[in-house]
C-alpha positions in Angstrom: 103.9 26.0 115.9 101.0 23.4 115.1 101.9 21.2 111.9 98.9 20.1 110.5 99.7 17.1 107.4 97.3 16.6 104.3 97.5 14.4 101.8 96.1 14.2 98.3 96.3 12.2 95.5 98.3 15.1 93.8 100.8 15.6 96.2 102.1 15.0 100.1 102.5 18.1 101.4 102.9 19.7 104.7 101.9 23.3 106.2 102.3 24.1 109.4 100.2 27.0 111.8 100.7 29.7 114.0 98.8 32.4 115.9 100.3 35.7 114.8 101.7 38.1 116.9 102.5 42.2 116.3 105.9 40.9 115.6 104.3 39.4 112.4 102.4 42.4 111.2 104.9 43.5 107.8 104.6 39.7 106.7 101.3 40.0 107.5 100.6 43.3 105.8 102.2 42.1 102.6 100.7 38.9 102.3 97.2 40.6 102.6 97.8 42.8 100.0 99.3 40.4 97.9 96.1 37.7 98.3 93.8 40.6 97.8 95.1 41.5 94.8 96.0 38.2 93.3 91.7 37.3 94.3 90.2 40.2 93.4 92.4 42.3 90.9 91.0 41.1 87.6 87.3 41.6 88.5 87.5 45.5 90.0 88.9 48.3 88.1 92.4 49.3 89.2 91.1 52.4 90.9 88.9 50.9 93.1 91.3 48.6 94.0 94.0 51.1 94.7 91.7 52.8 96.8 90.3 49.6 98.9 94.3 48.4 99.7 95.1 51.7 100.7 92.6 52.3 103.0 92.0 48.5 104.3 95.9 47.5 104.6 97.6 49.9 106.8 100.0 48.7 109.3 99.0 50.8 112.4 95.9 49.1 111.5 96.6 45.8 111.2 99.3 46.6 114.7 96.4 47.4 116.2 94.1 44.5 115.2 96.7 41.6 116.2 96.7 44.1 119.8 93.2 43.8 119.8 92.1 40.1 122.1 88.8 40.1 120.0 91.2 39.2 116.9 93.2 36.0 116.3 95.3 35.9 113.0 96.5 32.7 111.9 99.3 32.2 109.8 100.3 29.1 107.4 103.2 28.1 105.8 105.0 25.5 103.9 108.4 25.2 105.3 109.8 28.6 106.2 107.2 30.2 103.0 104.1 31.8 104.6 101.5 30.5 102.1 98.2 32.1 103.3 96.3 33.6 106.6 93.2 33.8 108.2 91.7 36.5 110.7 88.8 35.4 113.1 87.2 38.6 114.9 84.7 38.7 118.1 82.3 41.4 118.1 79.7 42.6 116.0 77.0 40.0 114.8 74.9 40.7 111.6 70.6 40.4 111.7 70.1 36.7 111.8 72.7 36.0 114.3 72.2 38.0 117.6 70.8 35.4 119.6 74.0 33.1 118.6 77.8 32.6 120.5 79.2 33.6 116.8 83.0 34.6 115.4 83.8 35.5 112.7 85.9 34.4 110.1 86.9 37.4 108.6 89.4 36.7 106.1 91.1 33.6 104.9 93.1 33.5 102.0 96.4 31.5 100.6 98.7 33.1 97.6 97.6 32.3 94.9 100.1 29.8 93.5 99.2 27.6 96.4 95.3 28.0 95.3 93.8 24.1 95.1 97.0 22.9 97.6 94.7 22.9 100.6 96.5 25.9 102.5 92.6 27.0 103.2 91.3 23.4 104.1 94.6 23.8 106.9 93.5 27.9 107.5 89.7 26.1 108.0 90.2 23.4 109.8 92.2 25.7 112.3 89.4 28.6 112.8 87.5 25.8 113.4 89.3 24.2 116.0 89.9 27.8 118.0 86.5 29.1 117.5 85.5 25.7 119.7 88.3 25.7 121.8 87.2 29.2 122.8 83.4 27.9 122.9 80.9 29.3 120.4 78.4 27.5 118.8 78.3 29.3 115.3 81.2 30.8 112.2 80.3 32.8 110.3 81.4 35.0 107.1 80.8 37.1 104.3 81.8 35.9 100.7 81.9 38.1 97.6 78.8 36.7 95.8 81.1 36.7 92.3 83.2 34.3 93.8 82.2 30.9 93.0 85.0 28.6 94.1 84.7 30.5 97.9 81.5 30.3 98.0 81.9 26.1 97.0 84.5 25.7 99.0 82.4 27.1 101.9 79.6 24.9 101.4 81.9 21.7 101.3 82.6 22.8 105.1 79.0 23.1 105.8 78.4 26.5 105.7 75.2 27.5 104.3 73.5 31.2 103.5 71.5 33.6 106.1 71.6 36.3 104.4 73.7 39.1 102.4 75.3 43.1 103.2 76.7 45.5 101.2 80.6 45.8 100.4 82.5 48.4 99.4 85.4 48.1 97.5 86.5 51.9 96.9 83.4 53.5 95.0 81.9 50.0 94.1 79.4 48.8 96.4 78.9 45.3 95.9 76.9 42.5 97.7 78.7 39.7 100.3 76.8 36.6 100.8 76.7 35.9 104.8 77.0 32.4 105.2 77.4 30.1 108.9 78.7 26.5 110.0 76.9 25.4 113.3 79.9 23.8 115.5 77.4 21.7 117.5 
C-alpha cells in the first residue's frame, strides 16, 4: 500500500492507495454504486437511475474488468475506510485523440462525505503517476457537462476540452464533455 500525505489548512489528513485486485470487487461494487448515487441521484429521475446502476454495476462485470490488464482500479482509504476509487482503462480512443499514447481515466470518485477532503486530488495524483509509469503521453476523460465542480476540478489539473459524446444514463441521453492533460 502507497500512503500518499496532504495537508490543508482545514485539516491533516492521511489516505493511503492500492491497486485493486478481484479479491476487492464487492467493496468495489458497493462503493461505485454508492458514489454514483450520492453524485448523480438528485439530478436524474429515479428510474433512470435504477436502470443505469443495474445495468452498469454488476459484479461479473466489474470481476471481469479488474481481470482485464487494460484496467487498473485504484482504491483510497483513510485508515481501514475505503473513501473513493478510480478506474483507468487502455483501449478505445475518441476522434481527436487517435494519433495519441492515451488512457483513460474512467471513473474517479470519493463518498461523498469525504467530498472537498482531497480523496480525488490523492485518486489524481495517482492515475497520473501510473499512466507515466506505464508511458503515455496523454489522460483523458469524459465529464457530465452539469457538473461544475468536476469539470473545475479538472481544469485545476490541467485538463482542458477536445471535444464531447453522448451518455446514456437509462433512457436519458445526455452530453459528456471529453477533456485531456498532456503528461509531457
Amino acid at each position: 500500500m502507497t500512503s500518499l500525505t496532504k495537508n490543508t489548512e482545514r485539516s491533516a489528513e492521511t489516505y493511503s492507495v492500492r491497486i485493486a485486485t478481484v479479491r476487492d470487487a464487492k467493496a468495489l461494487l458497493e462503493i461505485g454504486i454508492n458514489t454514483f448515487r450520492d453524485t448523480f441521484a438528485s439530478h436524474n429521475t429515479p428510474e433512470d437511475m435504477a436502470m443505469y446502476l443495474a445495468k452498469t454495476f454488476k459484479l461479473e462485470q466489474l470481476t471481469n474488468d479488474l481481470n482485464d490488464p487494460a484496467c487498473i482500479f485504484i482504491m483510497a482509504y483513510h485508515g481501514q475506510q475505503l473513501v473513493g476509487y478510480a478506474k483507468l482503462r487502455e483501449g478505445k480512443l475518441p476522434n481527436g485523440l487517435q494519433e495519441t499514447n492515451a488512457i483513460e481515466i474512467e471513473r474517479i470518485y470519493s463518498l461523498l462525505s469525504y467530498l472537498g477532503k482531497d480523496v480525488g486530488k490523492t485518486l489524481m495524483q495517482e492515475c497520473l503517476d501510473i499512466a507515466r509509469k506505464r508511458g503515455f503521453d496523454t489522460v483523458w476523460l469524459g465529464v457530465w457537462e452539469q457538473n461544475p465542480r468536476a469539470i473545475a476540478f479538472y481544469e485545476k489539473w490541467g485538463f482542458t476540452k477536445f471535444g464531447a459524446h453522448p451518455f446514456l444514463l437509462g433512457n436519458d441521453l445526455q452530453t459528456d464533455l471529453l477533456m485531456k492533460k498532456n503528461l509531457e
